[in-house]
Backbone as CSV, one residue per row, in Angstrom:
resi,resn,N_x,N_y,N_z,CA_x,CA_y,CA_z,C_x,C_y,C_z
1,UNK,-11.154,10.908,2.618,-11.732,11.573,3.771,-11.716,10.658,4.973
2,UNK,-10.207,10.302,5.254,-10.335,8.922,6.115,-10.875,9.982,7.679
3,UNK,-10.158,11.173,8.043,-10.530,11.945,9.557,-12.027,12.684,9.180
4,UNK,-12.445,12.261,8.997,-13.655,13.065,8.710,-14.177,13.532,10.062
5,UNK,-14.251,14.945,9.728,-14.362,16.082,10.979,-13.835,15.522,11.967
6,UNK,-12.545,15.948,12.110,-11.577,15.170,13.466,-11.046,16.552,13.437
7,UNK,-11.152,17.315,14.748,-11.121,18.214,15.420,-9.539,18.393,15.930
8,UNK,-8.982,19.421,15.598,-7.244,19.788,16.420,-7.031,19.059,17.698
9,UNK,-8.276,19.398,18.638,-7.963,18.365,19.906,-7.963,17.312,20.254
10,UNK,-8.395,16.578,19.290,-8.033,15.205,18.814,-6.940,14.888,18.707
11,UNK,-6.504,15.601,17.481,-4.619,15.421,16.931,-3.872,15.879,18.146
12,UNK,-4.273,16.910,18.865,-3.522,17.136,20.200,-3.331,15.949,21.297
13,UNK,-4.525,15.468,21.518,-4.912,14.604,22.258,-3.793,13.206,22.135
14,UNK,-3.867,12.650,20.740,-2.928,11.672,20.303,-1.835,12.085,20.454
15,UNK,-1.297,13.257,20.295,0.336,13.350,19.766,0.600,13.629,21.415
16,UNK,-0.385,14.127,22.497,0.263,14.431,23.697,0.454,13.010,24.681
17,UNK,-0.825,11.919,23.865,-0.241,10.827,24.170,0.848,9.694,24.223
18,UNK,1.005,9.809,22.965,2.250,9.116,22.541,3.718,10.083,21.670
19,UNK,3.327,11.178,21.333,4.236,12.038,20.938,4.847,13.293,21.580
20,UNK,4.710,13.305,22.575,4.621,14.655,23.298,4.892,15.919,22.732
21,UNK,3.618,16.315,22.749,3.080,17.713,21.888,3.674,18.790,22.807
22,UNK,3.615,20.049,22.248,3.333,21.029,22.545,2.061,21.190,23.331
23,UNK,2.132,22.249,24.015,0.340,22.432,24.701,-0.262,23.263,23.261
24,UNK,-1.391,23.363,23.454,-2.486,23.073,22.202,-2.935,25.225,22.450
25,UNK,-3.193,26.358,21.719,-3.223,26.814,22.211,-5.079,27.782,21.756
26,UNK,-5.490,28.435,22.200,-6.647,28.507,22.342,-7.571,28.754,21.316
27,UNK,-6.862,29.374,20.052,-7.153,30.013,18.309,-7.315,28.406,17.706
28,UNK,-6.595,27.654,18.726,-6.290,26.124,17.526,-7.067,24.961,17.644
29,UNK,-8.220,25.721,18.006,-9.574,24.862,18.561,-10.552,24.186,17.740
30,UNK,-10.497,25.104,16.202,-12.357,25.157,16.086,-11.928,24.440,14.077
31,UNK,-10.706,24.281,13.882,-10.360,23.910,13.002,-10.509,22.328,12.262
32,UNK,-10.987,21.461,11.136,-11.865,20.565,11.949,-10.793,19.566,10.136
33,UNK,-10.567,18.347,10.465,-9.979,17.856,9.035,-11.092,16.633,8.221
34,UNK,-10.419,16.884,7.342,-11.425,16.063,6.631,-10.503,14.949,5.501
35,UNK,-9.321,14.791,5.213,-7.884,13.940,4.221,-7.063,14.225,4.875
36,UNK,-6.040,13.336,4.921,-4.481,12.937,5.382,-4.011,13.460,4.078
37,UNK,-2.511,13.952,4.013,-1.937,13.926,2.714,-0.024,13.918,2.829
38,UNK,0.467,13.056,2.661,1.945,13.487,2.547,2.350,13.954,1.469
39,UNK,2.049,14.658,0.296,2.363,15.286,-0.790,1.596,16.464,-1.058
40,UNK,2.401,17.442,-0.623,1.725,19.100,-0.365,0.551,19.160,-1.979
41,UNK,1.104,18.815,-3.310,0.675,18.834,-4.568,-0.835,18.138,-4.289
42,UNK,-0.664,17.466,-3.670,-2.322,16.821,-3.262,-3.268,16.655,-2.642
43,UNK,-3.251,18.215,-1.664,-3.779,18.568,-0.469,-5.049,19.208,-1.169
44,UNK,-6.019,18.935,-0.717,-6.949,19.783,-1.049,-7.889,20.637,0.358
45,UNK,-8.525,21.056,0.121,-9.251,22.124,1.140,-9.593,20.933,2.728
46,UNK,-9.492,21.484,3.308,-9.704,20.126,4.803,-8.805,19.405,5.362
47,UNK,-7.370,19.236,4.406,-6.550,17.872,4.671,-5.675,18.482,5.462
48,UNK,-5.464,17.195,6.465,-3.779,17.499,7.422,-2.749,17.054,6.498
49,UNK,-1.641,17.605,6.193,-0.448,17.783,5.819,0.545,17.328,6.625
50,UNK,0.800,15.883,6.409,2.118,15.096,7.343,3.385,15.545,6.661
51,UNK,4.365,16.276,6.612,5.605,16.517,6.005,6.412,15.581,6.354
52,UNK,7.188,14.455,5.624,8.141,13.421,6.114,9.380,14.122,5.309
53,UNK,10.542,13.599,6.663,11.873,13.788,6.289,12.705,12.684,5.664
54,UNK,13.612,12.650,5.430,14.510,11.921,5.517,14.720,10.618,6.585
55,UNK,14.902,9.565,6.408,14.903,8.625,5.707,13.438,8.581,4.485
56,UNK,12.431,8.736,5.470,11.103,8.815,4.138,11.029,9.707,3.053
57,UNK,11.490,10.639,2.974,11.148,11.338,1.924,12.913,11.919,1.083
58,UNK,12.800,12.311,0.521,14.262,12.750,-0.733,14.200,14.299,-0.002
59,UNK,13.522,14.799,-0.166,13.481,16.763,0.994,12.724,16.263,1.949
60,UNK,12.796,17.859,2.522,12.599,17.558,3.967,11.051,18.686,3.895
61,UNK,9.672,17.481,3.965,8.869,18.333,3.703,8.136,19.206,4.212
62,UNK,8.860,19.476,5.443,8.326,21.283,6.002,8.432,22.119,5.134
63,UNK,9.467,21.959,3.970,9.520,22.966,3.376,8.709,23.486,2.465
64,UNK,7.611,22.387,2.604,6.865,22.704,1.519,5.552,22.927,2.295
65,UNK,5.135,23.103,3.407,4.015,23.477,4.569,3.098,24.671,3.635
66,UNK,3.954,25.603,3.088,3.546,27.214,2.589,2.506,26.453,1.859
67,UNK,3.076,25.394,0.718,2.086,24.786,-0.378,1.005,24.605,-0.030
68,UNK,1.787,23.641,1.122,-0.273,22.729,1.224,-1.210,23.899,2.213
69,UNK,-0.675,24.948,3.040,-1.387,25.836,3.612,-2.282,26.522,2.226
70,UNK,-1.687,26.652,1.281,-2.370,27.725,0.079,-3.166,26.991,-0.857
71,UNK,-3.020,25.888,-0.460,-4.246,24.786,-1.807,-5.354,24.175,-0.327
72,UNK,-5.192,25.054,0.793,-6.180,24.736,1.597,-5.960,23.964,2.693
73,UNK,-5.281,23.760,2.836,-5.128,22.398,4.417,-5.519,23.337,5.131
74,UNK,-6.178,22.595,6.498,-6.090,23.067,7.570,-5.317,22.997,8.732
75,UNK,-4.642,22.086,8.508,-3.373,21.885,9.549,-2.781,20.528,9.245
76,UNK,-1.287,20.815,9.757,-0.361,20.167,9.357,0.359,19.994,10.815
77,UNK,1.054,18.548,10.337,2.423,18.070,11.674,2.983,18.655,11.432
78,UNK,4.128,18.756,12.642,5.323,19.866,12.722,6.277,19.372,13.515
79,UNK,7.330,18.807,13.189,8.631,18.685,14.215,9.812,19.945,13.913
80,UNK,9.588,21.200,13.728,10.699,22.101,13.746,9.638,23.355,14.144
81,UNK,10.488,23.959,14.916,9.756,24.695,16.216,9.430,25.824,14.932
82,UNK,10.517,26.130,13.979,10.401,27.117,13.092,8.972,26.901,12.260
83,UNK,8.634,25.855,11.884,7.282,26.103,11.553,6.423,26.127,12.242
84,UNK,6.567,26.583,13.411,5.160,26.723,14.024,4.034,27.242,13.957
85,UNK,2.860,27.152,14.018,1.754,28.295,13.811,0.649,27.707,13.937
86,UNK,-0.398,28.779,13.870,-1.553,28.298,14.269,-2.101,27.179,13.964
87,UNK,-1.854,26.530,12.906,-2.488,25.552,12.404,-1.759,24.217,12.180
88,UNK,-0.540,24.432,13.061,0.767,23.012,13.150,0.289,22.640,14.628
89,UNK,0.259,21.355,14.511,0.699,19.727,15.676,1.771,19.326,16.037
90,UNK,2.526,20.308,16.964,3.994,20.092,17.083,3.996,18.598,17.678
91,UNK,4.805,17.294,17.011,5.056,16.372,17.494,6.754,16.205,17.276
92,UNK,7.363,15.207,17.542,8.998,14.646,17.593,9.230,14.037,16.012
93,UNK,8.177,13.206,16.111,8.684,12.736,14.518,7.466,12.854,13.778
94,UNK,7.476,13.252,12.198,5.992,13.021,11.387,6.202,11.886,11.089
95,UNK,6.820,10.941,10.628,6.514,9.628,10.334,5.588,8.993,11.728
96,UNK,6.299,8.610,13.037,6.150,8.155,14.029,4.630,9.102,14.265
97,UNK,4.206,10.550,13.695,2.740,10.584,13.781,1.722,10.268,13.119
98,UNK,2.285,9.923,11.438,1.369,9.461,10.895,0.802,7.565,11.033
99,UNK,1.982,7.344,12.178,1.423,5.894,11.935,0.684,5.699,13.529
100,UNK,1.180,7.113,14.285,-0.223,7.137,15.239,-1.356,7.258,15.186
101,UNK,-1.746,8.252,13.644,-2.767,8.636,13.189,-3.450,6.994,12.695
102,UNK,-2.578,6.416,12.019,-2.925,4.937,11.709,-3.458,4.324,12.635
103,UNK,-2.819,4.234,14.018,-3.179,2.976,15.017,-4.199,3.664,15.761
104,UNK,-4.094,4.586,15.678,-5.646,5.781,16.347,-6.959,5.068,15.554
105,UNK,-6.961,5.212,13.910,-8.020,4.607,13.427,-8.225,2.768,13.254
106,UNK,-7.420,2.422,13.261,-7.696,0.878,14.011,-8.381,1.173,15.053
107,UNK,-7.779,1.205,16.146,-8.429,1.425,17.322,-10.113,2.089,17.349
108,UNK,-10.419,3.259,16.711,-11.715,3.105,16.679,-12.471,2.527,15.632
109,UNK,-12.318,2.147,15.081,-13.379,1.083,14.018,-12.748,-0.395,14.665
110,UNK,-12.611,-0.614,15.321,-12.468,-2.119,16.243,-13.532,-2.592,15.376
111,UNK,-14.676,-2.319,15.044,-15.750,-3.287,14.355,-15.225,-3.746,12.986
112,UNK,-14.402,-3.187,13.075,-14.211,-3.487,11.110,-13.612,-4.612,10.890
113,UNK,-13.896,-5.258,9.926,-13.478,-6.616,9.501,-12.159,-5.732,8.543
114,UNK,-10.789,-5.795,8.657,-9.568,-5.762,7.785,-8.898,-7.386,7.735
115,UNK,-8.960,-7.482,6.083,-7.932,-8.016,5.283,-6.609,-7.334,4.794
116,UNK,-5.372,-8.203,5.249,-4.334,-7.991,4.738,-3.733,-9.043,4.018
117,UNK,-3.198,-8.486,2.504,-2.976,-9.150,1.548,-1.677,-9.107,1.011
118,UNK,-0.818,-10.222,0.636,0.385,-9.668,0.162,0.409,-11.012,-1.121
119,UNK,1.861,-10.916,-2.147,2.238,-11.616,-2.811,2.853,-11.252,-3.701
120,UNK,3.634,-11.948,-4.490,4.663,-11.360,-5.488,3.368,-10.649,-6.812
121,UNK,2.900,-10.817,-7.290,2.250,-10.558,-8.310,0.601,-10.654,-7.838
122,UNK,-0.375,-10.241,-8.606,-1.863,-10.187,-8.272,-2.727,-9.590,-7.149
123,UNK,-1.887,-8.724,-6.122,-2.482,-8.020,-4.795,-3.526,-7.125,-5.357
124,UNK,-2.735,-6.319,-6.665,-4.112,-5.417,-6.929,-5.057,-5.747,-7.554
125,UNK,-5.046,-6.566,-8.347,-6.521,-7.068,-8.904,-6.574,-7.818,-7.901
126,UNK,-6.479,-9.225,-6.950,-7.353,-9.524,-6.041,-8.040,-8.359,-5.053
127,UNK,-7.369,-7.022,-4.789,-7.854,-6.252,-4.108,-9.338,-5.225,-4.541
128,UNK,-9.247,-5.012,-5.864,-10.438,-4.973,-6.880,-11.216,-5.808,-6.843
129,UNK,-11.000,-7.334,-6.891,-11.668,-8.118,-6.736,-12.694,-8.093,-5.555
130,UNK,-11.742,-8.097,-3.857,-12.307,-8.221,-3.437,-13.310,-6.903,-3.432
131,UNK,-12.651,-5.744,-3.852,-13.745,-4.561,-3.811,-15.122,-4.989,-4.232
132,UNK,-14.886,-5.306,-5.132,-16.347,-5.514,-5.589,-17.395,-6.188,-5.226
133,UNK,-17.023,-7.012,-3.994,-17.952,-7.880,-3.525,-18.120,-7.126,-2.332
134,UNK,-17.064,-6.763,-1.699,-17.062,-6.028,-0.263,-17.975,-5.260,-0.408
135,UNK,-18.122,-4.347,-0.911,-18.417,-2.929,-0.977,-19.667,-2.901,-1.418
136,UNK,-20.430,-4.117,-1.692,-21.578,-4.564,-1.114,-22.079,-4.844,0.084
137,UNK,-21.448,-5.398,0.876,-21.618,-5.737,2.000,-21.388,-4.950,3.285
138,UNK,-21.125,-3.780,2.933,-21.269,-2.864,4.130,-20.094,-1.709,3.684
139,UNK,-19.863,-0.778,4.944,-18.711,0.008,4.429,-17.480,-0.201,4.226
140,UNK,-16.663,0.081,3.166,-15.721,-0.291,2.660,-14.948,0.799,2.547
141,UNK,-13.545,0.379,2.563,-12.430,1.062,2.640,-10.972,-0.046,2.032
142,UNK,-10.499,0.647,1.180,-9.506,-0.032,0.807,-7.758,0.714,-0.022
143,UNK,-6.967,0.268,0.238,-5.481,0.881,-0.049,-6.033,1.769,-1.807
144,UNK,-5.583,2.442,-2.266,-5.260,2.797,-3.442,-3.834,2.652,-4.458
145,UNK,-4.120,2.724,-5.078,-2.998,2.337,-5.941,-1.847,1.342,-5.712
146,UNK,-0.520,1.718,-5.415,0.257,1.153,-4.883,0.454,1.400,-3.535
147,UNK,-0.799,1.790,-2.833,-0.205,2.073,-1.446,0.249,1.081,-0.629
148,UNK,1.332,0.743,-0.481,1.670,-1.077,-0.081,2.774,-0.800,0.715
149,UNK,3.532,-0.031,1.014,4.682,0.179,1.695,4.444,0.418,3.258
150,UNK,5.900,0.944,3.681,6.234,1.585,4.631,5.226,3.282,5.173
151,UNK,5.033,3.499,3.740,4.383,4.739,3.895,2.468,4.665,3.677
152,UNK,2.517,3.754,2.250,1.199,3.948,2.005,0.392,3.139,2.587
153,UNK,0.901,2.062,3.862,-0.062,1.026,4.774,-0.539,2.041,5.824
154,UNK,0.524,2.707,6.591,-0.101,3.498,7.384,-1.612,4.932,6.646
155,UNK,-0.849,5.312,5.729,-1.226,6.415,5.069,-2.910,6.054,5.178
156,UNK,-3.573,4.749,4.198,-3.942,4.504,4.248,-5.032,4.158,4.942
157,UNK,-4.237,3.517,6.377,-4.683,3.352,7.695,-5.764,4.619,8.155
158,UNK,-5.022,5.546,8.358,-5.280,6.662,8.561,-6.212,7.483,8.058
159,UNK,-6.455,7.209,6.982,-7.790,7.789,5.904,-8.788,6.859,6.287
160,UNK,-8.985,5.499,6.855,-10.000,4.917,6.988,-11.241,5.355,8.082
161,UNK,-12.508,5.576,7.517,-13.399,6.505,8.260,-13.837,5.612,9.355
162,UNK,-14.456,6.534,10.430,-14.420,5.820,11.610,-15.729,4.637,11.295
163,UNK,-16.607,4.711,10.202,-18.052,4.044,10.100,-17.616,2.671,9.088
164,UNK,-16.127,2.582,8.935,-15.375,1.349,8.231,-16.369,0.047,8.742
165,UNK,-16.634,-0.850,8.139,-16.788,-1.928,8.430,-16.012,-2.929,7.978
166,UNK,-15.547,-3.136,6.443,-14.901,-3.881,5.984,-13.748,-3.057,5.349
167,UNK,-12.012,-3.717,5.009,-11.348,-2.934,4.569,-10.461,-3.754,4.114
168,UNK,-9.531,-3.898,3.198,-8.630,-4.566,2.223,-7.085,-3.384,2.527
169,UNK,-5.995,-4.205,2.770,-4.858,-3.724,2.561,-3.734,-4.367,1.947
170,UNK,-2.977,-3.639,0.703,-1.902,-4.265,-0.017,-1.242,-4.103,1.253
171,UNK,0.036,-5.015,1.349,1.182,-5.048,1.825,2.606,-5.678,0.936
172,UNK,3.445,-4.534,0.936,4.508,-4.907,0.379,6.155,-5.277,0.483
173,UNK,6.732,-6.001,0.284,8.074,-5.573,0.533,9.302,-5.683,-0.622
174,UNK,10.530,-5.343,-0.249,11.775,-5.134,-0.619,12.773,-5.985,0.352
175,UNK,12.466,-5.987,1.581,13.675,-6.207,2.365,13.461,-6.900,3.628
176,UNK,13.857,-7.780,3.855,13.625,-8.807,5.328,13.135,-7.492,6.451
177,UNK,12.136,-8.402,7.205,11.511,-7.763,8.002,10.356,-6.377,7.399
178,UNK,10.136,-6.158,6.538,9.265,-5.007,6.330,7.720,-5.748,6.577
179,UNK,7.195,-6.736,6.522,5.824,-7.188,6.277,5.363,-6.806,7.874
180,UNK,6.048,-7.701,8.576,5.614,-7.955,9.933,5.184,-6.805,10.215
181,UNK,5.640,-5.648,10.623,6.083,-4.575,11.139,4.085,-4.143,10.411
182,UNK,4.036,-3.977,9.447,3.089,-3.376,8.614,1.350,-4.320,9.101
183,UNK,1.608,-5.532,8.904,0.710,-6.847,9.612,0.805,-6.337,10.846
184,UNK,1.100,-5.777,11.830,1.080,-5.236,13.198,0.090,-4.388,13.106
185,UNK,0.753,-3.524,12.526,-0.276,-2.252,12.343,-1.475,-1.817,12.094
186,UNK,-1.891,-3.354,10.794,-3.285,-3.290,10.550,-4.196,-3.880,11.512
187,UNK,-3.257,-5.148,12.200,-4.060,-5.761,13.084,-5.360,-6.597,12.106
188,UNK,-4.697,-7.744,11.234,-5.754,-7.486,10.290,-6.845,-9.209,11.296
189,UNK,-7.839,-9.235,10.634,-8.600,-10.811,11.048,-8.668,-12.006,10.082
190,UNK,-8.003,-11.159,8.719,-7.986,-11.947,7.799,-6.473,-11.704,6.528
191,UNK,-5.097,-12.623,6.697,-4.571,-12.323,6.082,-3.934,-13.532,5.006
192,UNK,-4.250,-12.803,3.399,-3.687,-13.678,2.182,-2.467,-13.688,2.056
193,UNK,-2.074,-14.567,1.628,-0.715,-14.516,1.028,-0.991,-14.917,-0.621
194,UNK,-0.959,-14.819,-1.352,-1.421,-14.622,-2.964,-0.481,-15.844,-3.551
195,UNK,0.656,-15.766,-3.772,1.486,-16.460,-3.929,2.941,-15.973,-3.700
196,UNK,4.316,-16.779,-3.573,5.293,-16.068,-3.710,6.486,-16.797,-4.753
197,UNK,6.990,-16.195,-6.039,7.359,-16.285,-7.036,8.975,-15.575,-6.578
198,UNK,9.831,-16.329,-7.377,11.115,-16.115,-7.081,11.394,-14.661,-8.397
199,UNK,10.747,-13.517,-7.738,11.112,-12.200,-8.204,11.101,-11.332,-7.174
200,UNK,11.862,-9.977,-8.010,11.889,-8.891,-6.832,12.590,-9.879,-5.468
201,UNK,13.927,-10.794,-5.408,14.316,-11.592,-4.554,15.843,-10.861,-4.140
202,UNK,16.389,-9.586,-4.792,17.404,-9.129,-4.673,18.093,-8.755,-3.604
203,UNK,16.989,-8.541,-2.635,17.487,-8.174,-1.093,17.322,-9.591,-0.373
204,UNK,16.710,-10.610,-0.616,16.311,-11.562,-0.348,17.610,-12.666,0.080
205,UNK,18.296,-13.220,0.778,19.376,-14.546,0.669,19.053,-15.970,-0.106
206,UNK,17.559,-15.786,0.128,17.309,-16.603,-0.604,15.438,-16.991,-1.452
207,UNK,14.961,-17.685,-1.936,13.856,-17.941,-2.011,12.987,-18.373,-0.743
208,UNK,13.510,-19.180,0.075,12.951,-19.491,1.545,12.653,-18.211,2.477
209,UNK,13.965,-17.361,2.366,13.627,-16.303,3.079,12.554,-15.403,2.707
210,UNK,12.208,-15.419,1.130,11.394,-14.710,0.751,9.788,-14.946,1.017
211,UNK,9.714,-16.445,0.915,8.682,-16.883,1.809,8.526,-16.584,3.142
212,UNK,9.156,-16.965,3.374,9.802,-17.070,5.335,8.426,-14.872,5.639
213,UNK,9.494,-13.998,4.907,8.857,-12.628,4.742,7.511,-12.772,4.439
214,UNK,6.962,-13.475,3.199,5.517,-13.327,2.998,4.616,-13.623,4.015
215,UNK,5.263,-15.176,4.401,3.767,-15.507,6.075,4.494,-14.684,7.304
216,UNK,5.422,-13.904,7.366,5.116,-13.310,8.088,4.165,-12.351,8.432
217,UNK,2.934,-11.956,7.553,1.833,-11.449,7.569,0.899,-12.053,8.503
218,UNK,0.986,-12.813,9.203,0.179,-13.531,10.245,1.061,-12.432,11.602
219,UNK,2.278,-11.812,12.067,1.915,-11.290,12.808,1.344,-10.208,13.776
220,UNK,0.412,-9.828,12.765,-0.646,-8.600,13.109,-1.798,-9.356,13.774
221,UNK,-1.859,-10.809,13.460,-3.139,-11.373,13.623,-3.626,-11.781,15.059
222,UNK,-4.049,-11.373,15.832,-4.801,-11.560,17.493,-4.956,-12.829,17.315
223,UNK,-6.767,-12.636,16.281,-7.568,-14.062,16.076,-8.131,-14.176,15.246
224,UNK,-7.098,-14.850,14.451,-8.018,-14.900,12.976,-7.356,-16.027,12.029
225,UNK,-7.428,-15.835,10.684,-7.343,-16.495,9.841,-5.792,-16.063,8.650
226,UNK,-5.107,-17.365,8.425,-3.789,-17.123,7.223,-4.756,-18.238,5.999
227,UNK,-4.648,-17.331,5.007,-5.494,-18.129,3.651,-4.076,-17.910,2.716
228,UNK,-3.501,-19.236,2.517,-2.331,-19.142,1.439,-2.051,-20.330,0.811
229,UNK,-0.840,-21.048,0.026,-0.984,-21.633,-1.096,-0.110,-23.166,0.151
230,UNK,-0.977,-24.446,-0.431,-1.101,-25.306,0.238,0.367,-25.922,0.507
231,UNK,1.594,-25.119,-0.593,2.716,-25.319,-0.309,3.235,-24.927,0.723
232,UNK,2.855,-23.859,1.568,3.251,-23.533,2.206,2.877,-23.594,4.113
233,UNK,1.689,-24.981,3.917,1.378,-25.091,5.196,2.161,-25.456,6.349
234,UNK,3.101,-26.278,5.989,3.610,-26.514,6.625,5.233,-25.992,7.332
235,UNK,4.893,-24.326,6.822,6.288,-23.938,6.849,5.528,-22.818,8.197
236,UNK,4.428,-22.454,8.013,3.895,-21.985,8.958,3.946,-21.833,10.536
237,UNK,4.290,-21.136,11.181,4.158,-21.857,12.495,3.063,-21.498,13.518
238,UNK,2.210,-22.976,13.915,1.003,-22.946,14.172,0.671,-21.748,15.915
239,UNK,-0.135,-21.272,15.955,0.108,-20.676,17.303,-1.527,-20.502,17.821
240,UNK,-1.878,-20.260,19.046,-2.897,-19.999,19.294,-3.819,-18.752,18.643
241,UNK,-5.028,-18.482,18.550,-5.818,-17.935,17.857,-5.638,-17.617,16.389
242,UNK,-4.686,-18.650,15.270,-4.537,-18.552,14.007,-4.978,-19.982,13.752
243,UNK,-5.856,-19.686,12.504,-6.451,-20.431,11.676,-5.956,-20.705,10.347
244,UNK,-5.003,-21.653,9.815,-4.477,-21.776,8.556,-5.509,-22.292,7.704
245,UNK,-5.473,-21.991,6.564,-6.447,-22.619,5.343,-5.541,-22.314,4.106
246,UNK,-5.712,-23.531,3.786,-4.839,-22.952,2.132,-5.879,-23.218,0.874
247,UNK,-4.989,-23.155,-0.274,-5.389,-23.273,-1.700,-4.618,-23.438,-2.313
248,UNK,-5.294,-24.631,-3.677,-4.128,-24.680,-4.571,-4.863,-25.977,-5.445
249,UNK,-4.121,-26.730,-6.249,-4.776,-27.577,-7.227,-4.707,-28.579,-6.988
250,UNK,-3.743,-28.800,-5.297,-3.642,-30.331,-4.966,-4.933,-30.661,-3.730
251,UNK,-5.411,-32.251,-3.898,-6.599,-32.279,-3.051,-6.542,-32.092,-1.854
252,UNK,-5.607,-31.876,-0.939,-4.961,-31.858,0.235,-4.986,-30.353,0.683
253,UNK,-5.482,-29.631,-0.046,-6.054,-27.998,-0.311,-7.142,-27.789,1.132
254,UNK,-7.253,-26.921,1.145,-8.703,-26.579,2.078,-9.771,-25.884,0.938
255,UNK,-8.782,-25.119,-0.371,-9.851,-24.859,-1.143,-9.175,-25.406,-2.481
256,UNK,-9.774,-26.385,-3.176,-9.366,-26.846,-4.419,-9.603,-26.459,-5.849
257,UNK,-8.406,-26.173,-6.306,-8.687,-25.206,-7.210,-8.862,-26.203,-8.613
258,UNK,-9.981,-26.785,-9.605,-10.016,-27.369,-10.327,-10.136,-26.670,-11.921
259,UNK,-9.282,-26.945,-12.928,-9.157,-26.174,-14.241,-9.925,-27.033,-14.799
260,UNK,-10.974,-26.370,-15.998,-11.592,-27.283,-16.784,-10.734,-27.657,-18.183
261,UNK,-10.640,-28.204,-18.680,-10.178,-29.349,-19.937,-9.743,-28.260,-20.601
262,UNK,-10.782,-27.321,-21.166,-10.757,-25.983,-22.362,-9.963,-25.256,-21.817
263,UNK,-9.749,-25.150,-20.055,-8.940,-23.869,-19.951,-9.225,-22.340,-19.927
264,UNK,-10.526,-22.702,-20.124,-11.474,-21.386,-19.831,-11.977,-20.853,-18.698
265,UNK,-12.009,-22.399,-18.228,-12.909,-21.863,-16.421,-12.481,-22.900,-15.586
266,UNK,-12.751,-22.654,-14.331,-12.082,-23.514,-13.492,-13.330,-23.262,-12.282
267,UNK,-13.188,-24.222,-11.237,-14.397,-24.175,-10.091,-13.151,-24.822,-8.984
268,UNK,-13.896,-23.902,-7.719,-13.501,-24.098,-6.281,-14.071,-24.826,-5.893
269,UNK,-13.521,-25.919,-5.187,-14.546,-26.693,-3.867,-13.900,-26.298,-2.656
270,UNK,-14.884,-26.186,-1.764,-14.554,-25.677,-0.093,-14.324,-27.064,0.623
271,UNK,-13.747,-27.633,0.841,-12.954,-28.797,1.787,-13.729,-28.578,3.378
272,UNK,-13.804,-27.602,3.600,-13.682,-27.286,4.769,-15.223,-27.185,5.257
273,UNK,-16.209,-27.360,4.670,-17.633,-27.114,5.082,-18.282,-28.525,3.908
274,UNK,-18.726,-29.561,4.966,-19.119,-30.893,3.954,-20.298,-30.507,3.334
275,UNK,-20.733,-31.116,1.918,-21.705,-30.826,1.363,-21.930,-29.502,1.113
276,UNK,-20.858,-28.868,0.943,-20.804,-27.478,0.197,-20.455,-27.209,-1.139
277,UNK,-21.434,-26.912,-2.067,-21.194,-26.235,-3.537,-20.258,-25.480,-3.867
278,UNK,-19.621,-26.101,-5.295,-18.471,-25.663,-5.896,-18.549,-24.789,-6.344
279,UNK,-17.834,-23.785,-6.468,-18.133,-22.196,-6.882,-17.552,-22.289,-8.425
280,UNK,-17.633,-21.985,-9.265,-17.289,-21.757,-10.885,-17.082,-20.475,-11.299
């Protein structure tokens, strides 16, 4: 329920800003959303219905508008004049609207603390992880499943309610240049890099480059913080309002990661705040 009660003239409002809409017409007023959905099969009563074409999608999913109208949506994007109707947002592209719908909800939860997280292996359990602490600490919002792409960062985006305070996002890739692009979008204040392991390197030239892709997750960042593995500080490049901190098992760490003997447990020390307790 990331639009919760977000009104047609809203979606008008955005798409006449940056998408140039259609004019909005007077029946298409009082209709109000409550879920984003790009898969008609998973629309339930309230949700806008983004249909993506080709390159994003395998069909071309206007065609499936009838669906999500009959399991309840209340309105859906529209780039083909042929679907038009009362309850379509004629814009140019649905991709290019759902990631307006994205930068629309950045923009109003400005208060929200977002983390963006990437790495070859462990994004979703650290992202559980961090759930569980977050989501104490105020309102929370975070990716589902594999939503880590091209599609499910924005998607995502977009479902986040305007009363967000805190929020966690996977980020993923396949192919030089996909991170950045996604780190833009979230605009995050806080971004991990987990680790990066010479897999999933097939599109890659090399292992460097594959790194090179992972910290590129710092450029979404205004003013904030890159938390990643102490190997990689120095590949970084330092810039105004970024804060590097790493981790790892060497003392030269900002957070030191110490294994006990048994191999059972291990404790953090914070480098970075003197006379601060080791976490276990």
């Amino acid at each position: 329920t990331g639009v919760q009660t977000c009104a047609l003239p809203i979606l008008r409002a955005i798409s006449a800003a940056s998408l140039t809409a259609h004019p909005s017409r007077a029946d298409e007023q009082t209709q109000a959303i409550s879920g984003i959905q790009i898969d008609s099969r998973r629309v339930t009563a309230g949700d806008l219905f983004v249909p993506l074409r080709a390159p994003w999608a395998e069909r071309d999913g206007h065609q499936f508008i009838h669906n999500a109208l009959a399991r309840g949506a209340s309105a859906y994007l529209c780039a083909d004049d042929s679907y038009r109707s009362g309850q379509s947002v004629f814009v140019q592209d649905t991709f290019e609207g759902l990631n307006a719908l994205a930068r629309l909800a950045v923009k109003r939860s400005k208060s929200a603390t977002r983390i963006a997280l990437t790495g070859s292996s462990g994004k979703t359990t650290l992202r559980h992880w961090l759930g569980q602490m977050l989501s104490k600490q105020g309102r929370y919002h975070a990716s589902e499943g594999s939503f880590n792409n091209h599609l499910g960062v924005p998607l995502t985006l977009a479902r986040m309610p305007r009363e967000t305070t805190l929020g966690t996002f996977e980020v993923g890739t396949n192919h030089v240049g996909e991170i950045a692009p996604l780190s833009r979008l979230i605009e995050p204040q806080l971004a991990i890099v987990l680790n990066v392991l010479p897999v999933h390197i097939g599109h890659f030239p090399n292992f460097e480059a594959l790194v090179r892709e992972k910290l590129s997750i710092i450029e979404g960042i205004h003013s904030g913080v890159l938390l990643c593995p102490e190997a990689f500080r120095d590949i970084v490049q330092p810039r105004s309002g970024l804060q590097i901190l790493t981790f790892g098992a060497s003392h030269a760490a900002d957070f030191v990661i110490d294994f006990h003997a048994d191999g059972q447990f291990f404790e953090i020390n914070d480098r970075t705040t003197p006379g601060s307790a080791s976490i276990i």
